[in-house]
C-alpha positions in Angstrom: 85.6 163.8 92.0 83.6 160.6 91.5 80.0 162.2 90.5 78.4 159.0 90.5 79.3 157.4 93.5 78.8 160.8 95.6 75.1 160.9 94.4 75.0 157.2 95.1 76.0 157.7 98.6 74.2 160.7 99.4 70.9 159.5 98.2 70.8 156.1 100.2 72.0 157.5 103.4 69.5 160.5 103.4 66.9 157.3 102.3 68.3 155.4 105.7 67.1 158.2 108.2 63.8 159.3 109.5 63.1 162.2 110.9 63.1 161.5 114.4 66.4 160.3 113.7 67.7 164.2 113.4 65.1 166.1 116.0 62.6 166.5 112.8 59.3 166.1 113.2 57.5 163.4 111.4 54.7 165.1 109.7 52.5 164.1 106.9 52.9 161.0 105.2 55.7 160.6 103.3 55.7 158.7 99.9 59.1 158.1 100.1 61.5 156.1 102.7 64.2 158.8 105.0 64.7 162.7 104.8 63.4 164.9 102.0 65.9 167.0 100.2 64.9 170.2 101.3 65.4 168.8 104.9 68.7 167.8 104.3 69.8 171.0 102.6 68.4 172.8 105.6 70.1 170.6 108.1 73.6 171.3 106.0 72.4 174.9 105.5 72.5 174.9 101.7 70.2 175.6 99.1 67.6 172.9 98.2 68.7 173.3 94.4 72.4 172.3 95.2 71.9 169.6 97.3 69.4 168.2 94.3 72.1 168.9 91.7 74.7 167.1 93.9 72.6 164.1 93.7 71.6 164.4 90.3 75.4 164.2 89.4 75.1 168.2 87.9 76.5 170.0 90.8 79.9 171.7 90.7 82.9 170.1 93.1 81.6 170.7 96.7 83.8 172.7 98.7 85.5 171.3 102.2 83.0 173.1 104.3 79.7 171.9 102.4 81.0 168.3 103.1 81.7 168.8 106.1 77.9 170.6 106.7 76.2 166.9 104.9 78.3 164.9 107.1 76.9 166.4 110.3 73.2 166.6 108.4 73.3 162.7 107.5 75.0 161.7 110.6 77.8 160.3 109.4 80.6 158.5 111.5 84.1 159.3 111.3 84.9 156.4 108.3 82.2 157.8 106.2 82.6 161.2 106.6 86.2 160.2 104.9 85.0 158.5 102.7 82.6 161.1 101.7 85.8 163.8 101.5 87.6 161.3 99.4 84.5 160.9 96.4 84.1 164.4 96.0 88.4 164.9 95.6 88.9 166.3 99.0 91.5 164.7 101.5 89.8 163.7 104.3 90.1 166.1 107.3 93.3 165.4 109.2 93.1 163.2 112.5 94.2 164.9 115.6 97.4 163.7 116.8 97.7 160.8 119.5 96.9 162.6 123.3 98.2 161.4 126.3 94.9 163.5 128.1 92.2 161.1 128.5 89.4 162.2 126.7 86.8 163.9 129.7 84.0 162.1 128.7 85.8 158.5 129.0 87.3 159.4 132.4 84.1 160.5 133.7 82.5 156.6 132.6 86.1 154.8 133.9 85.5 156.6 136.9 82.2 155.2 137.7 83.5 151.5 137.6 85.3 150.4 140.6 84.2 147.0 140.5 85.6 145.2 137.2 89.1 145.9 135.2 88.4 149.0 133.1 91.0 151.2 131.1 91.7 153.2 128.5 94.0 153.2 125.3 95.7 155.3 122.8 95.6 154.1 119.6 98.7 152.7 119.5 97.8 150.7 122.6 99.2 152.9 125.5 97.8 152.7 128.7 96.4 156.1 129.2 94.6 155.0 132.7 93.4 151.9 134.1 91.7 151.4 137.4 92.5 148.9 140.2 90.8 146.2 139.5 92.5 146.5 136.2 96.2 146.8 137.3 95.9 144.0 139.3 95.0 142.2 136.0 97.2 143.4 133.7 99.7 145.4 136.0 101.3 148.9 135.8 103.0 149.9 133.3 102.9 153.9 134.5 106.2 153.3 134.7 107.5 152.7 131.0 108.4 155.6 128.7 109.0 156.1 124.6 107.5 153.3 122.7 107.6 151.1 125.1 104.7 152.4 126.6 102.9 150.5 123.4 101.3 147.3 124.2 101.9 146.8 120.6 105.9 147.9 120.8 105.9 145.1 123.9 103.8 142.2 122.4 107.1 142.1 119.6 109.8 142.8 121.5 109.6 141.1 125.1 108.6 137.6 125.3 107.0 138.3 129.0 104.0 140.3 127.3 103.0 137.2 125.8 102.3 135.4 129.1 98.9 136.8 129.8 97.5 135.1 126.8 97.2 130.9 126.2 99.7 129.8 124.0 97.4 128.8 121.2 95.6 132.4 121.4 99.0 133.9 120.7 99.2 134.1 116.8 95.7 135.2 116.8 96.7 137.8 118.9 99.4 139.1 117.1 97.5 140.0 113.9 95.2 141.5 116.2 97.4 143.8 117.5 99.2 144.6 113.4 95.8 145.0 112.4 95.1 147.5 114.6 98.3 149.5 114.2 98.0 149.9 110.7 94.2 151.3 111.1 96.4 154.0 113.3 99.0 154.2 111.1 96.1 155.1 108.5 94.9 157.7 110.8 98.0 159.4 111.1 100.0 158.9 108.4 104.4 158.1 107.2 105.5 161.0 109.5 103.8 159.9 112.8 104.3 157.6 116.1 102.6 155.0 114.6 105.1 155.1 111.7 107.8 154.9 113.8 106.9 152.4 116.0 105.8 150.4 112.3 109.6 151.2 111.5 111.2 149.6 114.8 108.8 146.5 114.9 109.7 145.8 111.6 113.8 145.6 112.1 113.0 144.1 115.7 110.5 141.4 114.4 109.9 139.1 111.4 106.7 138.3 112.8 105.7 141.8 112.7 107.2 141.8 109.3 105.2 139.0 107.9 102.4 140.3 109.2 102.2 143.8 108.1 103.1 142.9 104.4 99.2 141.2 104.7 97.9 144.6 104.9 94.8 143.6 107.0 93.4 146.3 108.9 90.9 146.2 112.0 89.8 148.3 115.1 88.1 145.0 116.7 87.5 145.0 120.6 84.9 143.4 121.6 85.6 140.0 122.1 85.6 136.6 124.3 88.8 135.7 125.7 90.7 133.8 128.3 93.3 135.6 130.3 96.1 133.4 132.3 96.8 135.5 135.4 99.8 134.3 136.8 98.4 134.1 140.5 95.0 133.4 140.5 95.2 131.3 136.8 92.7 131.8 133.6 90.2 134.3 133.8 86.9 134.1 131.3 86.0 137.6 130.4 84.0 139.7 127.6 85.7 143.0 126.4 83.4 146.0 125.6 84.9 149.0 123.9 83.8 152.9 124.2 85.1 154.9 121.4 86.0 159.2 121.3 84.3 160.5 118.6 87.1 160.5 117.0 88.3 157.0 117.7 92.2 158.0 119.2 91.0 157.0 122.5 89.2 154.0 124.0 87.4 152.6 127.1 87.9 148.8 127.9 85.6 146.9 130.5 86.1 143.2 131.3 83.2 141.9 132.8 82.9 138.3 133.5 79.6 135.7 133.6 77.9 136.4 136.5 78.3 133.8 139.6 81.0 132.4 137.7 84.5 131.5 138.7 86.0 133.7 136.7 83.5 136.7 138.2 85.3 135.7 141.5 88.9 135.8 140.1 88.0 139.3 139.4 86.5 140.1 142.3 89.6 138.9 144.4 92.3 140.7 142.5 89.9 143.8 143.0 89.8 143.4 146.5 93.4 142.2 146.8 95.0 145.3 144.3 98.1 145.2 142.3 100.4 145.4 144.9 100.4 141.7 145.9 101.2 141.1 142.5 103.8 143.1 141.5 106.2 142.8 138.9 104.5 139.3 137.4 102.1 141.2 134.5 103.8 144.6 134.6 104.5 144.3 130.5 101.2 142.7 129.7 98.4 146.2 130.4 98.0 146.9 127.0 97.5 144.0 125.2 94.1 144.1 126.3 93.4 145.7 123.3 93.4 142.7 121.1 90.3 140.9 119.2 
């Protein structure tokens, strides 16, 4: 347990909220910037003396359920509610394993966009869902099974995933997708699906290889990008990403500029469906997940 940096950490992110910020009333005038300590024991439903001791470096080790009680109270998100476990000596709570149910709350936005290519991942790039627009884009890959079924598993192992992306885009695209596997291999650890797969890229691929001995890590979506559609030809879009709480899930939207030829690319292949092209992006869906 690290008392110094857990009182360090406590203190400034109670200092960064407000009151509104928790359903808290504003009040009197406060002499001091964020939450008092008494409300932030009371939001964690703890005693005002223990929270003060925690961050006057005194208090005893804090049990799992305490920390999980401040992470809630400071509003923490998921990387520094870990890293909060992890300076008090706690391992930080284990990560649900990888779903193939689409989160509700995802589905419900993915449904409401029928105009522009929107879909969502696992975090090992798995195409959970797309919509039309989108598997006329990327095509269907419904059809694939085991680890296949990763964007990530196909970008190092089948030269046709490739073809969606410009040439000179590609080795930027390829520590894209690493970086992001090792943030899931993070998540869920040497016995997992993301081990595995990190296990067959790295016999299948000395690309892969190279690039996982860098060790760089990244869950980066948004991003400007060309795509090369292999009827209707390169496609400007932005890529906007929608998080589950607990980030094994995601929600991509590809808009393009609007009156732009690219915004009528898309509008064609959402009109036109996947159908027509068939079989010419069928490996391609998930790299949509790079930078």
């Amino acid at each position: 347990m690290d008392r110094t940096a857990l009182a360090d950490f406590l203190r400034r992110h109670r200092e960064a909220l407000r009151p509104e910020d928790v359903g808290l009333p504003q009040g009197a005038r406060r002499r001091a910037p964020g939450l008092r300590r008494e409300e932030v024991a009371s939001l964690a439903v703890m005693s005002t003396d223990y929270y003060t001791r925690l961050e006057q470096r005194r208090a005893p080790q804090p049990s799992a359920h305490i920390l999980g009680s401040l992470a809630r109270a400071l509003r923490l998100t998921g990387d520094e509610r870990d890293y909060l476990y992890r300076i008090a000596g706690h391992n930080a709570p284990a990560a649900p394993s990888a779903s193939p149910h689409v989160a509700p709350a995802l589905l419900r936005v993915l449904d409401r966009l029928a105009d522009t290519p929107a879909l969502v991942l696992s975090d090992l790039g798995e195409t959970l869902v797309q919509n039309r627009p989108a598997a006329a884009l990327f095509g269907d890959t419904s059809h694939l099974t085991g680890l296949a079924r990763s964007g990530i598993h196909r970008w190092f192992t089948d030269p046709a995933a490739r073809t969606l992306y410009p040439e000179e885009d590609r080795d930027r695209q390829s520590r894209a997708q690493v970086a992001s596997l090792r943030a899931a291999y993070g998540v869920h650890g040497p016995h997992s699906r993301a081990a595995e797969l990190v296990r067959v890229l790295g016999r299948a691929s000395d690309e892969f290889a190279d690039l996982w001995a860098r060790h760089e890590v990244a869950r980066r979506f948004e991003d400007h990008k060309t795509l090369v559609h292999p009827e209707v030809g390169p496609i400007e879009v932005d890529c906007q990403a929608l998080f589950t709480e607990d980030q094994s899930q995601v929600l991509l939207v590809l808009t393009a500029a609007p009156r732009s030829e690219s915004e009528e690319k898309l509008r064609l292949l959402a009109v036109l469906g996947h159908d027509r092209f068939a079989g010419t992006a069928a490996t391609a869906t998930a790299t949509a997940t790079d930078h």
